[in-house]
NUKE-955259 format. One line per 10 residues: number of its first residue (from 1); their letters; for each residue x, y, z of C-alpha. Coordinates in Angstrom, 2 decimals. Example, Ala and Ser with C-alpha at 12.3 -4.5 7.8 and 13.67 -1.06 7.14 Angstrom:
# residues 2
1	AS	12.30 -4.50 7.80 ~ 13.67 -1.06 7.14
This chain:
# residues 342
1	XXXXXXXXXX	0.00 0.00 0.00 ~ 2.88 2.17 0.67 ~ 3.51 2.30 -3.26 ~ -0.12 2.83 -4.47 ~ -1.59 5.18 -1.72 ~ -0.24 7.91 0.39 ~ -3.00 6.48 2.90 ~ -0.61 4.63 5.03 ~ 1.67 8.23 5.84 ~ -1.75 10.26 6.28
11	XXXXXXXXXX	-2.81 7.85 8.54 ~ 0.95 7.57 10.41 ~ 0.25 11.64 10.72 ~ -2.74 11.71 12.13 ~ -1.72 8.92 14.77 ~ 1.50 11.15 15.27 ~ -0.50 13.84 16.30 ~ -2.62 12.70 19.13 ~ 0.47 11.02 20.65 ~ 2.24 15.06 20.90
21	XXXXXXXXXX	-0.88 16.12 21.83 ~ -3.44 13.67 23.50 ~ -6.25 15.68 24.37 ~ -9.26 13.84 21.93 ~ -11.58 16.98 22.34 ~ -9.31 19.46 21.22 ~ -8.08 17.42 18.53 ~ -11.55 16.62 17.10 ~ -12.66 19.98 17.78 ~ -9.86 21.23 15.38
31	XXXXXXXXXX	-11.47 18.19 12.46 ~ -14.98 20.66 13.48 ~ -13.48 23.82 13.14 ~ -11.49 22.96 9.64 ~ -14.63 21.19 8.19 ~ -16.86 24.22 8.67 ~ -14.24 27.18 7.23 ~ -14.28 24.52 4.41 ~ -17.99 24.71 4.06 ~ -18.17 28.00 4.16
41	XXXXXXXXXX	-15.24 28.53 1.53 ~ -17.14 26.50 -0.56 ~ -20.70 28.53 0.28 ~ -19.32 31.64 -0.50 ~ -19.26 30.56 -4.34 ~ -23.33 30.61 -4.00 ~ -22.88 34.10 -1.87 ~ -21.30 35.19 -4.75 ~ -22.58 33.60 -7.40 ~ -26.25 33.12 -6.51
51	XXXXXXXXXX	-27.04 32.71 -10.07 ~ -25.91 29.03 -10.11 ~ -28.93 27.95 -8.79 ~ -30.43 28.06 -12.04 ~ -28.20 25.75 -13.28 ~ -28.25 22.10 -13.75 ~ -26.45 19.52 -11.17 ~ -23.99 18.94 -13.56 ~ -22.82 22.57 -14.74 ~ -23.09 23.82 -11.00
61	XXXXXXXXXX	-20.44 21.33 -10.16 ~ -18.21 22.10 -12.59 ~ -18.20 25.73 -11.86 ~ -18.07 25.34 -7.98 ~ -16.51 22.63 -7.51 ~ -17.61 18.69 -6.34 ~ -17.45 20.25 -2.49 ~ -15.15 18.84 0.24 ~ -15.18 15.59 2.28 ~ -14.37 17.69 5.91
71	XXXXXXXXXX	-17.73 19.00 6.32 ~ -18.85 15.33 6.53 ~ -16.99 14.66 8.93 ~ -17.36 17.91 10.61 ~ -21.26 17.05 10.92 ~ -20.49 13.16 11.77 ~ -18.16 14.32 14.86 ~ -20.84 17.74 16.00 ~ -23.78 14.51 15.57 ~ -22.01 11.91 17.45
81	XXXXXXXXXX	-21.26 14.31 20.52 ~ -24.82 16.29 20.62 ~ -25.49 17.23 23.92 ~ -21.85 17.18 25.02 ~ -20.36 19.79 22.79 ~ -19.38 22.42 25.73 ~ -17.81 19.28 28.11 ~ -16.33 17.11 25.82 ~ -15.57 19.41 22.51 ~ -15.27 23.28 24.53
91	XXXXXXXXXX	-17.50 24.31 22.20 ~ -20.00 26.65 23.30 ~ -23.88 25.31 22.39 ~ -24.54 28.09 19.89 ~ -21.51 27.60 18.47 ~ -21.62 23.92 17.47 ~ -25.24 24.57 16.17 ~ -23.51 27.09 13.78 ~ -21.03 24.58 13.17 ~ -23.50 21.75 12.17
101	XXXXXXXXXX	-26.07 23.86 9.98 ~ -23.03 25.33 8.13 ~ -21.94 21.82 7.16 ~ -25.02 20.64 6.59 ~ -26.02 23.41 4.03 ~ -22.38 23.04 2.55 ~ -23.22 19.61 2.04 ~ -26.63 20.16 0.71 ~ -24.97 22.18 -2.07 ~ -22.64 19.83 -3.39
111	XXXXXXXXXX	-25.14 18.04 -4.64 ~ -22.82 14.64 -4.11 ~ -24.49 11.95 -4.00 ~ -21.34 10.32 -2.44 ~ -20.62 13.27 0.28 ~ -24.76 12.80 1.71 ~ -24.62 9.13 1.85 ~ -20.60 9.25 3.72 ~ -22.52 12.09 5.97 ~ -25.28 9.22 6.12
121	XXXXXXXXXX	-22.83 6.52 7.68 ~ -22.10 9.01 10.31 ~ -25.30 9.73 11.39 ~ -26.18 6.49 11.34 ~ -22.65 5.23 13.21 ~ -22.84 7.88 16.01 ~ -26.69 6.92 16.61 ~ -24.73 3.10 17.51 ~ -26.97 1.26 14.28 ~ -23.23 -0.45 14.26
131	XXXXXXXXXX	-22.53 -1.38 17.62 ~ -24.96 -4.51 17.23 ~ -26.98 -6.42 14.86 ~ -25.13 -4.51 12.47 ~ -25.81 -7.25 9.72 ~ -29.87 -6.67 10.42 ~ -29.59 -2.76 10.14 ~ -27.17 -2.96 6.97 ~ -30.04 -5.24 5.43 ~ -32.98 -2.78 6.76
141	XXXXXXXXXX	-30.82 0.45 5.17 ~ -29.97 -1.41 1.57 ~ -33.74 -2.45 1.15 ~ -35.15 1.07 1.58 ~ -31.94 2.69 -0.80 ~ -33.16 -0.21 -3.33 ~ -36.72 0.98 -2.60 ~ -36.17 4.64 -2.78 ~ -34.76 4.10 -6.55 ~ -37.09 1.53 -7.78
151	XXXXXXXXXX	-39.81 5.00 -6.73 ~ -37.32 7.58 -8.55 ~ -36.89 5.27 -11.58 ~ -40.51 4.79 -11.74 ~ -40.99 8.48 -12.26 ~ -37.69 9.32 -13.92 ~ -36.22 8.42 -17.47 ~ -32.83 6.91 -16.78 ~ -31.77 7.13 -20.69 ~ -33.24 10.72 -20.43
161	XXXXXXXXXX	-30.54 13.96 -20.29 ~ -32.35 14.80 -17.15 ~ -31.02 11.25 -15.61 ~ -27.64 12.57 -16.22 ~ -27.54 15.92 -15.29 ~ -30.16 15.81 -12.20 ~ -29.59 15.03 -8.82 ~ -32.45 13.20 -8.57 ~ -31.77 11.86 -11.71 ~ -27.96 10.35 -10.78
171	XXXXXXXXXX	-29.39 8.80 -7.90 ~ -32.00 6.99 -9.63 ~ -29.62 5.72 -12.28 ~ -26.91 4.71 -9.85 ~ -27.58 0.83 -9.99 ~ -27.08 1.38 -13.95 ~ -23.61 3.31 -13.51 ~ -21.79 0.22 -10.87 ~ -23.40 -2.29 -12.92 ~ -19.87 -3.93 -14.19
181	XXXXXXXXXX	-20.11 -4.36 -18.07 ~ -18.35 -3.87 -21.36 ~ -20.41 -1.59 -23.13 ~ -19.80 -1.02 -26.81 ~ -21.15 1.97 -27.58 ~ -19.84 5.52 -26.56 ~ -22.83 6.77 -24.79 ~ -23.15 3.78 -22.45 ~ -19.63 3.98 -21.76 ~ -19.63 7.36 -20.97
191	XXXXXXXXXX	-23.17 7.24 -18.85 ~ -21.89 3.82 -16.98 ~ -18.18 4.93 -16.96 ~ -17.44 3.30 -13.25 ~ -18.83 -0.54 -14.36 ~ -17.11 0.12 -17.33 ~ -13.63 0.52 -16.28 ~ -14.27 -1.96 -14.04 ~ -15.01 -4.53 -16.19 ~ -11.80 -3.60 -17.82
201	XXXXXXXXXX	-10.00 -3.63 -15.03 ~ -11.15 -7.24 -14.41 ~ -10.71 -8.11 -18.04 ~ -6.81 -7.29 -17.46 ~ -6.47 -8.71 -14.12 ~ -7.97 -12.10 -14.72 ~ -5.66 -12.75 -18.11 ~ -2.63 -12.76 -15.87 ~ -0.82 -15.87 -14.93 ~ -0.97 -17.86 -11.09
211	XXXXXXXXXX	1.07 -15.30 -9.80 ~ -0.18 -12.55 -11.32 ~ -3.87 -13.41 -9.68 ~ -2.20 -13.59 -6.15 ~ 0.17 -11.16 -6.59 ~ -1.15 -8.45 -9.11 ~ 0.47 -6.94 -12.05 ~ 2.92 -4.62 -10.36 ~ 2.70 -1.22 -9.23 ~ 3.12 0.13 -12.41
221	XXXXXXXXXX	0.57 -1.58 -14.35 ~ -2.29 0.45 -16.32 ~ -5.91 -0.92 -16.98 ~ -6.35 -0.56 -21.12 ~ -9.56 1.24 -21.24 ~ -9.69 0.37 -24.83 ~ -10.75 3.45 -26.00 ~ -9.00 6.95 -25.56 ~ -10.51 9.33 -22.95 ~ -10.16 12.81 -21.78
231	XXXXXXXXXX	-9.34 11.66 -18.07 ~ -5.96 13.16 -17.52 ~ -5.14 16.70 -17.29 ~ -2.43 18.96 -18.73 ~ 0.57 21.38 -17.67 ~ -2.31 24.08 -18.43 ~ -5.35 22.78 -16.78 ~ -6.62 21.54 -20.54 ~ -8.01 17.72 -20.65 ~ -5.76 15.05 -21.72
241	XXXXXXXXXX	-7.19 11.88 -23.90 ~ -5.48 9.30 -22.37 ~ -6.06 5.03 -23.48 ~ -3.63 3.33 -20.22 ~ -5.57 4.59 -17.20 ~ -3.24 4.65 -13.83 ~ -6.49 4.80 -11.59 ~ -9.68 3.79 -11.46 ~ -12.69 5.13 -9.43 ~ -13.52 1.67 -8.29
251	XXXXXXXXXX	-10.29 1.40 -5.82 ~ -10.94 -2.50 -4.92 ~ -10.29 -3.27 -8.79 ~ -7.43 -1.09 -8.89 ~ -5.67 -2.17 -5.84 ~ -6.54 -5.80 -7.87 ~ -4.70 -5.00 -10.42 ~ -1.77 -4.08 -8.92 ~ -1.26 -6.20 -5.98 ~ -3.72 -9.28 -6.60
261	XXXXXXXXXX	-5.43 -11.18 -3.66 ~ -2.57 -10.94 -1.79 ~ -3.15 -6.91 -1.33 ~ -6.83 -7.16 -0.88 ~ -6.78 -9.27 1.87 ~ -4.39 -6.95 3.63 ~ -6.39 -3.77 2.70 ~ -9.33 -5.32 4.06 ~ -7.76 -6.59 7.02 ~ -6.90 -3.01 7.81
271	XXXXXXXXXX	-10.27 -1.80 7.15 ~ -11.63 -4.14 9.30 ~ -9.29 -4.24 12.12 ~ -10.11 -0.42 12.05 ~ -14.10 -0.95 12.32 ~ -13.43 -3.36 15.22 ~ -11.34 -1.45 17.52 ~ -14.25 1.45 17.06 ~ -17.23 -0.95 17.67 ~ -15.16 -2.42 21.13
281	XXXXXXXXXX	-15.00 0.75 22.43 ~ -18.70 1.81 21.22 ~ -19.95 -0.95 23.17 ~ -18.30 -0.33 26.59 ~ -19.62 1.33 29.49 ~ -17.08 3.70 29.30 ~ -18.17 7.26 31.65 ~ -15.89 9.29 29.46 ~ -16.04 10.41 25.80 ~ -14.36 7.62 23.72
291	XXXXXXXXXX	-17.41 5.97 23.50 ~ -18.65 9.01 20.95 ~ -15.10 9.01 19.21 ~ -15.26 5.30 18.94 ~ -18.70 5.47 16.96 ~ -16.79 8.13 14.90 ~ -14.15 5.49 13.85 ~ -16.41 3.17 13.36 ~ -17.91 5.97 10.84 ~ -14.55 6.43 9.32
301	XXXXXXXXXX	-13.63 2.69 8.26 ~ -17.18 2.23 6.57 ~ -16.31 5.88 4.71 ~ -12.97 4.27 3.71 ~ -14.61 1.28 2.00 ~ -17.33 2.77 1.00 ~ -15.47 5.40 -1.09 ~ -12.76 3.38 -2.15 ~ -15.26 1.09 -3.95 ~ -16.88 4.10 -5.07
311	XXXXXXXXXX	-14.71 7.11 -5.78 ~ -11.29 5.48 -5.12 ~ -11.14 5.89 -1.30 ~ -7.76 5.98 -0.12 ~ -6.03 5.98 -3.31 ~ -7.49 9.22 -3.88 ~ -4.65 11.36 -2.43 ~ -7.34 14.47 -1.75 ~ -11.26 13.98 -1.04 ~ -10.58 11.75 1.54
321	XXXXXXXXXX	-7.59 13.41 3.83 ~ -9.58 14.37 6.66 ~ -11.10 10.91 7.44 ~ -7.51 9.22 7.05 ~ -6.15 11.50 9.18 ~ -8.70 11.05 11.72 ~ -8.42 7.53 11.56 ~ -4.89 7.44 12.59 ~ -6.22 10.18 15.26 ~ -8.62 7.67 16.97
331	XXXXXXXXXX	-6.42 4.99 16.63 ~ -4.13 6.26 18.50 ~ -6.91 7.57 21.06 ~ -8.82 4.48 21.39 ~ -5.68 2.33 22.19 ~ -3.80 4.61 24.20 ~ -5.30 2.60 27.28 ~ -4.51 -0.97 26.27 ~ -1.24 0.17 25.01 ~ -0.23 2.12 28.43
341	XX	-1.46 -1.27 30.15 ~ 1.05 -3.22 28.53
């Protein structure tokens, strides 16, 4: 991982940093604090632009931006710790309020269908739906997603322009976009682009020999999209066509390709080992506050593989900073107990 993802030194950082300074409210107060001057950097394009409500999901992106990851985790860490802001976070009551409505309009705005459903998983994980049963609740939330398309599908045309350039629209098209296919003609491929260079991605991975199935293809190998694309960008800003893509948005097939089984059982392992040392804690007794942090990591490693099936997760060196370096923040928090025991 060390060769394919800056993930593992983010991480290192973050864990760094609560051993200098152990004080978990101050340091998640700080993850607050940075998520909502992010949300309101990125509200004060619609303070200055308020025109840009007019126009579609697609061109208001591109002209403010895809918004920022912080401010759902900002909101996840303000939710988890309602009630307790002044004593555990020294944040004064109004204050936090302010906090949490400023994050929760900047994340209205982005109009990302991944940023709601991370901030989702965090209202869900500091509510405790994943201290227990978690395999019941997981079941209860997937139904009513499924549900909640199969009603926007029913009154939306998924082949339509509006499918691709609505909210509403992406969201009831979703299913179409991760199901993994080789489509053959341009407008599929381009409307279905994450299954697509998935099933690429498999395509290449699965020709390889013994080894190359456990092991990968190397760190330097590049999934043949088979067509050219403008993915890549220039030394001016301009789009680059580009046929050998280095990175995919699905970040399970990518870390496939380069490091086989072998890598994905260790990535996973990680992930894991992170969700369990957060649900431990969430389900003690605990009098203090690491019970609310602990639901917080346990937020975190579902973000992680959530995202890094989605939108690359880890391997994407930028959207997903703050919740790395958090993780190796509460790591360090939630075992600084056991470890001073031993």
């Amino acid at each position: 991982l060390w060769y394919v993802s800056n993930a593992p030194i983010i991480i290192s950082v973050g864990y760094v940093l609560y051993r200098c300074m152990p004080d978990l409210g101050s340091g998640l107060r700080a993850f607050v604090i940075a998520g909502t001057l992010l949300s309101l950097l990125y509200l004060a394009n619609f303070a200055i632009h308020p025109d840009l409500f007019n126009l579609s999901t697609v061109a208001l992106r591109e002209v403010a931006g895809t918004g920022y990851y912080a401010p759902a985790l900002a909101f996840t860490i303000l939710f988890a710790y309602r009630g307790k802001w002044l004593e555990a976070l020294k944040l004064p009551r109004w204050l936090a309020i302010a906090c949490l409505v400023i994050c929760a309009l900047a994340i209205t705005a982005s109009f990302s269908r991944t940023i709601v459903i991370v901030t989702l998983i965090g209202v869900l994980a500091s509510s405790g739906a994943f201290v227990r049963r978690e395999a019941l609740h997981i079941g209860v939330i997937l139904v009513v997603s499924l549900l909640v398309i199969g009603i926007l599908r029913m009154g939306i045309d998924v082949d339509s322009n509006e499918a691709s350039t609505t909210f509403l629209g992406k969201i009831a098209r979703s299913t179409d976009e991760l199901t993994i296919q080789e489509y053959t003609d341009l407008k599929s491929i381009n409307y279905n682009w994450r299954g697509y260079e998935t099933a690429r991605a498999w395509r290449y991975y699965s020709s390889g020999s013994v080894l190359g199935l456990a092991m990968g293809q190397g760190f330097g190998a590049e999934v043949d999209l088979g067509l050219f694309m403008p993915l890549g960008s220039g030394s001016k800003g301009e789009r680059v066509r580009v046929r050998l893509a280095p990175v995919l948005h699905n970040g399970f097939a990518y870390l496939l390709v380069k490091g086989g089984v072998v890598a994905i059982g260790l990535f996973c392992f990680v992930l894991v080992s992170l969700y369990r040392i957060g649900r431990k804690k969430a389900a003690s007794v605990a009098k203090d506050y690491s019970r609310q942090a602990a639901r917080v990591m346990q937020a975190t490693a579902i973000t992680l593989t959530f995202t890094t099936w989605l939108i690359a997760g880890v391997f994407n060196k930028l959207d997903l900073f703050p919740f790395m370096l958090v993780a190796g923040f509460l790591l360090a928090a939630l075992t600084r107990n056991e470890d001073e025991a031993t």
